[in-house]
GUBA-776539 format. One record per residue (C-alpha): residue in one letter; x, y, z. Coordinates in steps of 0.25 Angstrom, whole numbers, plus 2048, in hexadecimal, padded with zeros to 3 digits. Last residue first. Example, Ala and Ser with C-alpha at 12.3 -4.5 7.8 and 13.67 -1.06 7.14 Angstrom:
2
<'S' <837 7FC 81D>>
<'A' <831 7EE 81F>>
***
This chain:
488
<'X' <310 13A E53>>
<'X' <31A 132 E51>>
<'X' <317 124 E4A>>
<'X' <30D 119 E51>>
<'X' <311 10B E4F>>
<'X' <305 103 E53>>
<'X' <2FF 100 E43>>
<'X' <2F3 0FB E42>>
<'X' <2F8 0F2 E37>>
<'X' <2EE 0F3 E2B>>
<'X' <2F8 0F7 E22>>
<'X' <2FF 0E7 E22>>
<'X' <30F 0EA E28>>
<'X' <319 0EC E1D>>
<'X' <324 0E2 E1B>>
<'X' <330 0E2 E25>>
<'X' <33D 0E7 E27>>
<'X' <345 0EB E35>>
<'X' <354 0E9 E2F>>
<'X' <35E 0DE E32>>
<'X' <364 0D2 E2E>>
<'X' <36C 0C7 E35>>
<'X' <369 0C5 E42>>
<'X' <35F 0D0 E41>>
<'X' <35E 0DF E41>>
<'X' <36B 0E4 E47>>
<'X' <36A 0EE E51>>
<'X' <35D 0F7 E54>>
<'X' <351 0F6 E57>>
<'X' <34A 0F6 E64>>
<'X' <340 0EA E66>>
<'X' <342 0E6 E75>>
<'X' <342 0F5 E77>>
<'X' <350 0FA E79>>
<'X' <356 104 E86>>
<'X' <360 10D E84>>
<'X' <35C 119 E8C>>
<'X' <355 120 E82>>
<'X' <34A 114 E80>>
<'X' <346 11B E8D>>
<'X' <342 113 E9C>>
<'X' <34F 116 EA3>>
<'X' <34F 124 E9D>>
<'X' <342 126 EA4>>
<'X' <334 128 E9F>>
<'X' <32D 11F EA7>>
<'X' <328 112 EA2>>
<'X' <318 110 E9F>>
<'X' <315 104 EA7>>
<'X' <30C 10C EB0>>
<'X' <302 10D EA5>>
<'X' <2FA 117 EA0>>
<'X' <300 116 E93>>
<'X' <308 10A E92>>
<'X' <301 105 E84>>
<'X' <303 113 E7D>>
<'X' <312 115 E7F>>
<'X' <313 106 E78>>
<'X' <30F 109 E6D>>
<'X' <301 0FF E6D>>
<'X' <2FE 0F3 E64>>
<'X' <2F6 0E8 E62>>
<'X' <2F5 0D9 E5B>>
<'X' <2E7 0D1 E5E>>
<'X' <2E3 0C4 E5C>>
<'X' <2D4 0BF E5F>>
<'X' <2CB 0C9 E57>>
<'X' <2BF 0C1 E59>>
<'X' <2B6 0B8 E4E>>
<'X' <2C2 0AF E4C>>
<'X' <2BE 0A9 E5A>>
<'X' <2C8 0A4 E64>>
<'X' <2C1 09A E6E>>
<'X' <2CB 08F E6E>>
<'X' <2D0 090 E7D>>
<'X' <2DF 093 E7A>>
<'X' <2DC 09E E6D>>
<'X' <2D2 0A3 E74>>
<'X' <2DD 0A6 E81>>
<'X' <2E5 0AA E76>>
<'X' <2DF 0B7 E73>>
<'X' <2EB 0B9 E6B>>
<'X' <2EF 0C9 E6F>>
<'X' <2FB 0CF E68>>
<'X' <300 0DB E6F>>
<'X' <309 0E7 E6A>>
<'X' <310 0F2 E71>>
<'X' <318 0FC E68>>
<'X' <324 104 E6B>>
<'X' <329 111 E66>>
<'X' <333 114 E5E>>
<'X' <32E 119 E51>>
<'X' <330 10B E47>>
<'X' <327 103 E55>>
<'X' <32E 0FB E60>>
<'X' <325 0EF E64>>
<'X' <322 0E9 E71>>
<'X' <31A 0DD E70>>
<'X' <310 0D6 E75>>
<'X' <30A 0C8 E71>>
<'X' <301 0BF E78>>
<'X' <2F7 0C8 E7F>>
<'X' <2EB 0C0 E83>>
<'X' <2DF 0C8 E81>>
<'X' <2E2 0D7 E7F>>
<'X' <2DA 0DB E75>>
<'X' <2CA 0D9 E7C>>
<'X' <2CE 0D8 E89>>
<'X' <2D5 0E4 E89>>
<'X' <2E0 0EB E91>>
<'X' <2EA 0F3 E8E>>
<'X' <2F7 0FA E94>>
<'X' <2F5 0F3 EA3>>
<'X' <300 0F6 EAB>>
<'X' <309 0ED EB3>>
<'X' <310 0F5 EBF>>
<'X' <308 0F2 ECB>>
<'X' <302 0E6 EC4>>
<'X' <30F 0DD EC5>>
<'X' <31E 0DE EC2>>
<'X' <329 0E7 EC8>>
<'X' <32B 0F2 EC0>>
<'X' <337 0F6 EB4>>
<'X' <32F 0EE EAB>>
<'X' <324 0F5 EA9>>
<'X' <317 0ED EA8>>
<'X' <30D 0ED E9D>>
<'X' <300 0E6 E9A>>
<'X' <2F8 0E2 E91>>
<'X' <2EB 0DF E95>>
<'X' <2E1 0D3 E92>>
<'X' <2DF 0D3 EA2>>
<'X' <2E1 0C2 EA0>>
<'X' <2EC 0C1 E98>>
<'X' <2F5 0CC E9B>>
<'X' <2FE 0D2 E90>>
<'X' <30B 0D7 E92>>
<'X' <314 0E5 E8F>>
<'X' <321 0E7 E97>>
<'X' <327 0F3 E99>>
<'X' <334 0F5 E99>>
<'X' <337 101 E91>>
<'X' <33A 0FD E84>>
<'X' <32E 0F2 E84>>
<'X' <32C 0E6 E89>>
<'X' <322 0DC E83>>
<'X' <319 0D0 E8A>>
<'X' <313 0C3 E86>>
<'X' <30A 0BA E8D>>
<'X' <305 0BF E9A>>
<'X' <2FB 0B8 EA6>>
<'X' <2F4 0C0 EB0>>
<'X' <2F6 0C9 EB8>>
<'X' <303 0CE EB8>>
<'X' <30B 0CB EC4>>
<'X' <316 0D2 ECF>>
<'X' <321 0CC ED4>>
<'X' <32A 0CC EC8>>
<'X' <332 0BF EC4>>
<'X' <33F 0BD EC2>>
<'X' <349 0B5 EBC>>
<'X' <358 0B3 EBE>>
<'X' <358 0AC ECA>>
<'X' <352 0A0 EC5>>
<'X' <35E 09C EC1>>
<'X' <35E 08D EBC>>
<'X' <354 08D EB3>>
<'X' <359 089 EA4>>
<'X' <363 081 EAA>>
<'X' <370 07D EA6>>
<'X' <370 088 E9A>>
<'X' <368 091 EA2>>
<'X' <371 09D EAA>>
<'X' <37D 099 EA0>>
<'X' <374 09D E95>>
<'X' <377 0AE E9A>>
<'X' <36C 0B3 E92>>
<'X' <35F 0B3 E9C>>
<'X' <369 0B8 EA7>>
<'X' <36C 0C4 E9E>>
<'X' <35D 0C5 E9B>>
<'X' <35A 0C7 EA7>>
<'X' <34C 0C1 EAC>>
<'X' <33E 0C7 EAE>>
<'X' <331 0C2 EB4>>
<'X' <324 0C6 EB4>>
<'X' <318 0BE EBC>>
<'X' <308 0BA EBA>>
<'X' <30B 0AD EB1>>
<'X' <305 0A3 EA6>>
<'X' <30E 0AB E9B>>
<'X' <31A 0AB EA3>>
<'X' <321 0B7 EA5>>
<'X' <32E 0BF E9F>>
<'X' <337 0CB E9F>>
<'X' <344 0C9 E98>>
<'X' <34D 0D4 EA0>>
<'X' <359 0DC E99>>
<'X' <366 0DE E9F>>
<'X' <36D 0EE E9C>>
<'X' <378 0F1 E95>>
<'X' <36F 0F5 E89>>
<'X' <360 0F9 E8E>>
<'X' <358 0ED E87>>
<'X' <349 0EE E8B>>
<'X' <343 0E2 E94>>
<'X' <341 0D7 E8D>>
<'X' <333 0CF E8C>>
<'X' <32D 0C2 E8D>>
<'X' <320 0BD E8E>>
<'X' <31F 0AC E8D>>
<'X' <324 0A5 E98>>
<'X' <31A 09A E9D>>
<'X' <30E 095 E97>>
<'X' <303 08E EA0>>
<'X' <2F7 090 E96>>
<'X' <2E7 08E E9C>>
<'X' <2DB 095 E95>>
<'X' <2D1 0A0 E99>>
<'X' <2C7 0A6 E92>>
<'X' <2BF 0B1 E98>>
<'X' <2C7 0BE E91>>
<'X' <2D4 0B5 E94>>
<'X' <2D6 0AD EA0>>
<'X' <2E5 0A6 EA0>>
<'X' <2E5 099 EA8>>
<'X' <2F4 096 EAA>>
<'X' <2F8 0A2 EB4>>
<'X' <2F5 099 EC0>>
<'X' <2FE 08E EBC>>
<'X' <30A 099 EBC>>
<'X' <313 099 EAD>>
<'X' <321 097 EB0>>
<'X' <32D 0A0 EAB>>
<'X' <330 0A6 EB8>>
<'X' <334 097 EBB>>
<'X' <33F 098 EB5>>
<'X' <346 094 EA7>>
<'X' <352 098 E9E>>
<'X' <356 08E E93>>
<'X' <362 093 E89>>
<'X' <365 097 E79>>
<'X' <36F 098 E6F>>
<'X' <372 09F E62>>
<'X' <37B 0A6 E68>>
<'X' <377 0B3 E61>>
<'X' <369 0B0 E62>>
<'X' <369 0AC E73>>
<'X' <35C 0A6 E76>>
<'X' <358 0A4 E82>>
<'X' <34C 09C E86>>
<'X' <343 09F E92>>
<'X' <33B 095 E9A>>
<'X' <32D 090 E9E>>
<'X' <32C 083 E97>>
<'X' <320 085 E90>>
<'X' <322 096 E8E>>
<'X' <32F 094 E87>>
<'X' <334 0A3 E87>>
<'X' <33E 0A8 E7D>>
<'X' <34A 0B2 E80>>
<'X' <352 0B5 E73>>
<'X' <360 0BC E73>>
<'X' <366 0C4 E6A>>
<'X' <374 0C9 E67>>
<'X' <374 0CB E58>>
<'X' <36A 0D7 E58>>
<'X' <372 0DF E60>>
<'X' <373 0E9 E6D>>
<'X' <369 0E1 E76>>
<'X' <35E 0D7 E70>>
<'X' <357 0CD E79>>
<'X' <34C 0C5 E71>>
<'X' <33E 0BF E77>>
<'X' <339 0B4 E72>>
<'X' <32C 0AD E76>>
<'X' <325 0A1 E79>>
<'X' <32C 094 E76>>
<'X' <324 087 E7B>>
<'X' <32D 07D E81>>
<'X' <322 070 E85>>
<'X' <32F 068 E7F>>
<'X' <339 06F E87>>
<'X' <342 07A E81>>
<'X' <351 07F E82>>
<'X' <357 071 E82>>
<'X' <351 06F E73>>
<'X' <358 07A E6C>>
<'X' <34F 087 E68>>
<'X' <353 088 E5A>>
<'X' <358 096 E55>>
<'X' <354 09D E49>>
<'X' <35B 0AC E43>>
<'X' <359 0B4 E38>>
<'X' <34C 0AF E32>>
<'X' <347 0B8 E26>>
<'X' <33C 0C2 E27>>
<'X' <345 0CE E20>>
<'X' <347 0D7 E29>>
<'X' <33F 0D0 E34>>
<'X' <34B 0C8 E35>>
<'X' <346 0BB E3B>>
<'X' <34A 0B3 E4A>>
<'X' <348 0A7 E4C>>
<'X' <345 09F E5A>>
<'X' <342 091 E58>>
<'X' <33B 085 E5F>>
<'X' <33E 078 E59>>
<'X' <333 071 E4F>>
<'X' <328 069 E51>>
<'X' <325 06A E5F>>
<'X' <314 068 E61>>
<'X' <309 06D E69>>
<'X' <305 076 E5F>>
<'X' <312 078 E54>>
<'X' <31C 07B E5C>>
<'X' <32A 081 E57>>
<'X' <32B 08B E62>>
<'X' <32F 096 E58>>
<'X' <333 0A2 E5E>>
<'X' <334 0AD E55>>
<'X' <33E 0B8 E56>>
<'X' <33B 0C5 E4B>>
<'X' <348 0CD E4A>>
<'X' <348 0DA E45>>
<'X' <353 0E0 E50>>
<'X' <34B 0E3 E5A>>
<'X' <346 0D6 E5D>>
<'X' <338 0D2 E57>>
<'X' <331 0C8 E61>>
<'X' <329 0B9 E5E>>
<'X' <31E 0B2 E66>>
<'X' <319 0A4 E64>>
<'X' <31C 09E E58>>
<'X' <31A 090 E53>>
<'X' <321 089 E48>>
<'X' <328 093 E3F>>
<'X' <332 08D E35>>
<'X' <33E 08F E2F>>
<'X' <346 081 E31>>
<'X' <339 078 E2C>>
<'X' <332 072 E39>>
<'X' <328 069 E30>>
<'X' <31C 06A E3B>>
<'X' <31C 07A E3A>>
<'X' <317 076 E2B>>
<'X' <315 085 E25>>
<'X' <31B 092 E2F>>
<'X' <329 096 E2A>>
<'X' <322 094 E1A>>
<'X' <319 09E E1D>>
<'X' <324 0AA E1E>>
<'X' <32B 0B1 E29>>
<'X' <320 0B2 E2F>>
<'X' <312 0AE E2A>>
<'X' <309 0BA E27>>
<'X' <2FD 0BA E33>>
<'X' <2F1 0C1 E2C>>
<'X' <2E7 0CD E2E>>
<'X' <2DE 0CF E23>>
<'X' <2DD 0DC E1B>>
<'X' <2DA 0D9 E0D>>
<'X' <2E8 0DA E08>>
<'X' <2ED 0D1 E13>>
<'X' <2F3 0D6 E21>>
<'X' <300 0D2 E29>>
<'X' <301 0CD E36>>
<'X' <311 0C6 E36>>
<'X' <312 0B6 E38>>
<'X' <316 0AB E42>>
<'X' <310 09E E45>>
<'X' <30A 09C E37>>
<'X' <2FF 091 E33>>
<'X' <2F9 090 E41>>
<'X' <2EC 085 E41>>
<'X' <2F2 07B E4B>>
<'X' <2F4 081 E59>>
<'X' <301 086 E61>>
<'X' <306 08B E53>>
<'X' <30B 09A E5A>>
<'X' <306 0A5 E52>>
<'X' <310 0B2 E54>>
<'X' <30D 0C0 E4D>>
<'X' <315 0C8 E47>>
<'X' <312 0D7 E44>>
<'X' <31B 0DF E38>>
<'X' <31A 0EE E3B>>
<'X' <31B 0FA E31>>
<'X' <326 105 E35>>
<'X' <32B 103 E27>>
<'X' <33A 0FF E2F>>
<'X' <332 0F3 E34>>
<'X' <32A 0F1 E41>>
<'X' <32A 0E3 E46>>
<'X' <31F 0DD E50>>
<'X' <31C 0D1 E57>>
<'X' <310 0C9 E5A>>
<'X' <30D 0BD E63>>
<'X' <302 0B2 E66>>
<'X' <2FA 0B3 E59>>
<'X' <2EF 0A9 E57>>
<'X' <2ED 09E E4C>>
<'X' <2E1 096 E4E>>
<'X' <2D4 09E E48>>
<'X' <2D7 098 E39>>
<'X' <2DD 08B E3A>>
<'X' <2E9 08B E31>>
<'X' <2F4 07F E2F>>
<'X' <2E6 079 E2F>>
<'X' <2E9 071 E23>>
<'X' <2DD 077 E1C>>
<'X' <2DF 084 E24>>
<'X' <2EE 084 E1E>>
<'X' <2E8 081 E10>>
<'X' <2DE 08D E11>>
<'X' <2E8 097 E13>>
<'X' <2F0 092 E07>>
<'X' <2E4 093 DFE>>
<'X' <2E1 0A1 E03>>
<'X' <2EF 0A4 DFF>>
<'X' <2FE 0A9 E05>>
<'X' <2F8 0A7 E11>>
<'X' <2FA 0B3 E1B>>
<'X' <2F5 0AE E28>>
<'X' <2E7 0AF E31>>
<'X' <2E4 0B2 E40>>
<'X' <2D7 0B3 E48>>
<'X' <2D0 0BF E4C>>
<'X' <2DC 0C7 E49>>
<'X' <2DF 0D6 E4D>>
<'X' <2EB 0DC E49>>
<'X' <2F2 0EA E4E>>
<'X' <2E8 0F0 E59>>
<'X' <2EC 0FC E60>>
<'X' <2EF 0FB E70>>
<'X' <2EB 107 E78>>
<'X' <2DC 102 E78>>
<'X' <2D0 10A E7D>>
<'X' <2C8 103 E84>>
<'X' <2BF 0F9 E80>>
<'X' <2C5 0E9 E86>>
<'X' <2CB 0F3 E91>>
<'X' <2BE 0F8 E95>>
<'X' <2B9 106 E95>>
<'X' <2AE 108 EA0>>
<'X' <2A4 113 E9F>>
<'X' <29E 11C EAB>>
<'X' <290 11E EB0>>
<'X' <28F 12C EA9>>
<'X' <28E 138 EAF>>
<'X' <28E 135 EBD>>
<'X' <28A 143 EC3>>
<'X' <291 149 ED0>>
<'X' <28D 151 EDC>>
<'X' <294 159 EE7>>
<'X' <297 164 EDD>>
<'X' <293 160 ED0>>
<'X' <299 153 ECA>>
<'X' <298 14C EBD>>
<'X' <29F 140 EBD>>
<'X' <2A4 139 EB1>>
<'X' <2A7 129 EB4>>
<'X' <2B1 121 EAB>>
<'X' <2B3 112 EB0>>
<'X' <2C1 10C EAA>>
<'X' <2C1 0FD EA6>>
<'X' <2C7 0F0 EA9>>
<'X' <2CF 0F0 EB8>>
<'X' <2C5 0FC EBD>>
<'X' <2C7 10A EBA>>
<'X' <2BE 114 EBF>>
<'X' <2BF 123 EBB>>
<'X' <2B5 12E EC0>>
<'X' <2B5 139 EB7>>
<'X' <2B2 144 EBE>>
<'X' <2AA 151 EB8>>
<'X' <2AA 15D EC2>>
<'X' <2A0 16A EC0>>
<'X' <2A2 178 EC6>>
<'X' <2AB 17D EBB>>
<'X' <2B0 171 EB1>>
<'X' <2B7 168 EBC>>
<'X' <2BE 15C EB5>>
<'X' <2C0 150 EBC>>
<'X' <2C8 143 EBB>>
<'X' <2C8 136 EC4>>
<'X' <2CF 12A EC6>>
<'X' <2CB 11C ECC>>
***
């Protein structure tokens, strides 16, 4: 409760302030000597109405893909290779060119029948509709079943290093099915072409394996690369070292969803999912300095964090993926409720949704873990419905770029998604705006500064790709509300 006066001569004008967990009361009261006027009765200003500090990119109420022809549309709904209303985006990632003009990728796991295209870039037609273009091409994503050497089979989440890079995580899974091996690729976003592939060996998985997320460790070169990727079925955390060309097993039980965590309760539907390690994070690279991967379980309440030196040194794992328990740790404090993906930024703050507050949240990283230092940046219980995706993004001028894609899974999970409803949201906020008025907002010290020698986890600089360079891209559609701001 706050309050704020004025005093014009004789008279006294309070506004009496009241803020309860989901709106903020305004009352004005008038007051003369020892009495006082209600003015109004007060208004509330809920979060699902409020002013919003994110901007919106894309909406879709279902999605739809760039067929070269209406006839070839219709052939894949007659196969149903396409089923209108069942695609739904689970991640997004985003690539600023040289033309200061964005390129945003959006992920579409095959987990049901009906998904021509696993992977694609939102683009918009001469008329103005919204459409998913497959990526690299449409031949990567036509007869998963057949397991052709450059294919994508089902795709989960994906992240742009910073040196043009786009790794994708193929899980090789079509619905409940393995029909091909699970792969990590990499393409130079230069010129779209594949750069780099590895098949993940049989002794790193189990059959129920299903890969997650990547995240990439890049220090002073582009060459000397390392990718982290959460399996979120068997709770563990593959390592993947690029130049080497090899990878390792690391598992613990800070990895494992809690039973009490499974039922998720969305806007008044609920539904029951028991995944494991899912949102990962770096904290910013300072040279000479470790870095920690941040981490949770997706069915969880906790943080946890490990070195990254101990998560690259494979004689820790090679005889037993979780032999040193020592070497992970969890935070005593808890969110509450459960979190899928989450983003760090060049300061150290961490960025998440929650599932059941429909928020998005921030936490700096430097503090203990739990609700005395995790901040809300927005909430809204129309927009913020089961955030999937996050991101931190560095923008062409400097500054950094929080964006959020929300899936509404919990219609997709219990059926009752309508085409009638904006169900699929991609937003964005620099990231300045999202932690104002939040005590995540780090202080102004040389220790925090980008001066100091600390990189985002999407600095540029070094060499561009494994074997070219360059940030290229084709122009963004016009109707792009764009997030990048320039100088004013």
């Amino acid at each position: 409760m706050r309050f704020f006066s004025v005093h014009p001569q004789l008279l006294l004008l309070v506004i009496l302030i009241i803020e309860t967990k989901d709106c903020i009361i305004f009352i004005p009261l008038l007051v003369t000597g020892n009495k006082y006027l209600c003015l109004v009765m007060g208004f509330c200003v809920t979060g699902a109405f409020g002013a919003t500090k994110f901007r919106k990119v894309f909406e879709f109420n279902e999605l739809d893909f760039d067929y070269a022809t209406p006839a070839a549309r219709q052939h894949d709904i007659d196969k149903k290779t396409f089923i209108p209303g069942i695609p739904a985006p689970i991640d997004m990632d985003v690539y600023y060119g040289p033309d200061r003009k964005n390129t945003v990728f959006v992920t579409i796991p095959r987990f049901q029948a009906g998904i021509p295209v696993t992977l694609g870039t939102v683009t918009t037609t001469s008329t103005g509709k919204t459409i998913i273009k497959p990526y690299p091409s449409w031949q990567w994503h036509q007869n998963p079943e057949n397991c052709r050497r450059d294919r994508l089979v089902s795709v989960y989440r994906i992240k742009i290093d910073n040196c043009g890079r786009l790794w994708v995580l193929d899980t090789g899974r079509h619905m409940d099915k393995q029909v091909c091996p699970m792969q990590i690729l990499a393409f130079d976003l230069a010129t779209n072409q594949l750069i780099h592939k590895y098949t993940i060996p049989d002794h790193l998985l189990e059959p129920r394996s299903i890969l997650v997320t990547p995240i990439v460790d890049i220090r002073e070169n582009c060459t000397d690369a390392y990718v982290y990727v959460a399996d979120c079925q068997t709770f563990s955390i593959i390592v993947y070292d690029v130049k080497n060309d090899r990878g390792w097993r690391a598992s613990d039980k800070t990895m494992y969803p809690y039973p009490n965590y499974g039922t998720y309760k969305i806007e008044g539907e609920q539904f029951d999912l028991m995944d494991g390690v899912l949102g990962m994070d770096l904290s910013p690279y300072r040279p000479g300095q470790d870095r920690k991967l941040f981490y949770h379980a997706m069915s969880a309440p906790t943080e946890n964090w490990v070195l990254t030196s101990d998560l690259r040194d494979s004689s820790l794992f090679e005889h037993d993926p979780s032999a040193h328990p020592e070497l992970f740790h969890t935070y005593k404090g808890q969110r509450q409720s459960q979190s899928a993906a989450e983003a760090i930024d060049r300061n150290g703050i961490a960025y998440f949704g929650q599932m059941t507050e429909t928020t998005i949240n921030c936490w700096n990283t430097a503090t203990e873990y739990g609700p005395f230092n995790i901040d809300v940046v927005e909430k809204n219980r129309q927009t913020l419905q089961f955030a999937s995706g996050v991101k931190v993004i560095d923008n062409p001028m400097g500054h950094q770029e929080l964006w959020v894609l929300t899936s509404r899974f919990q219609k997709v999970a219990t059926g009752s998604i309508s085409p009638n409803e904006v169900n699929f949201r991609i937003q964005g906020v620099r990231v300045d705006d999202a932690l104002a008025g939040t005590k995540c907002k780090p202080l102004k010290s040389a220790a925090m500064t980008s001066n100091n020698g600390a990189y985002s986890n999407r600095h540029k600089g070094g060499v561009a790709s494994l074997v070219t360079g360059g940030y290229g891209l084709a122009e963004a559609p016009n109707s792009v509300d764009r997030i990048y701001y320039p100088n004013n």
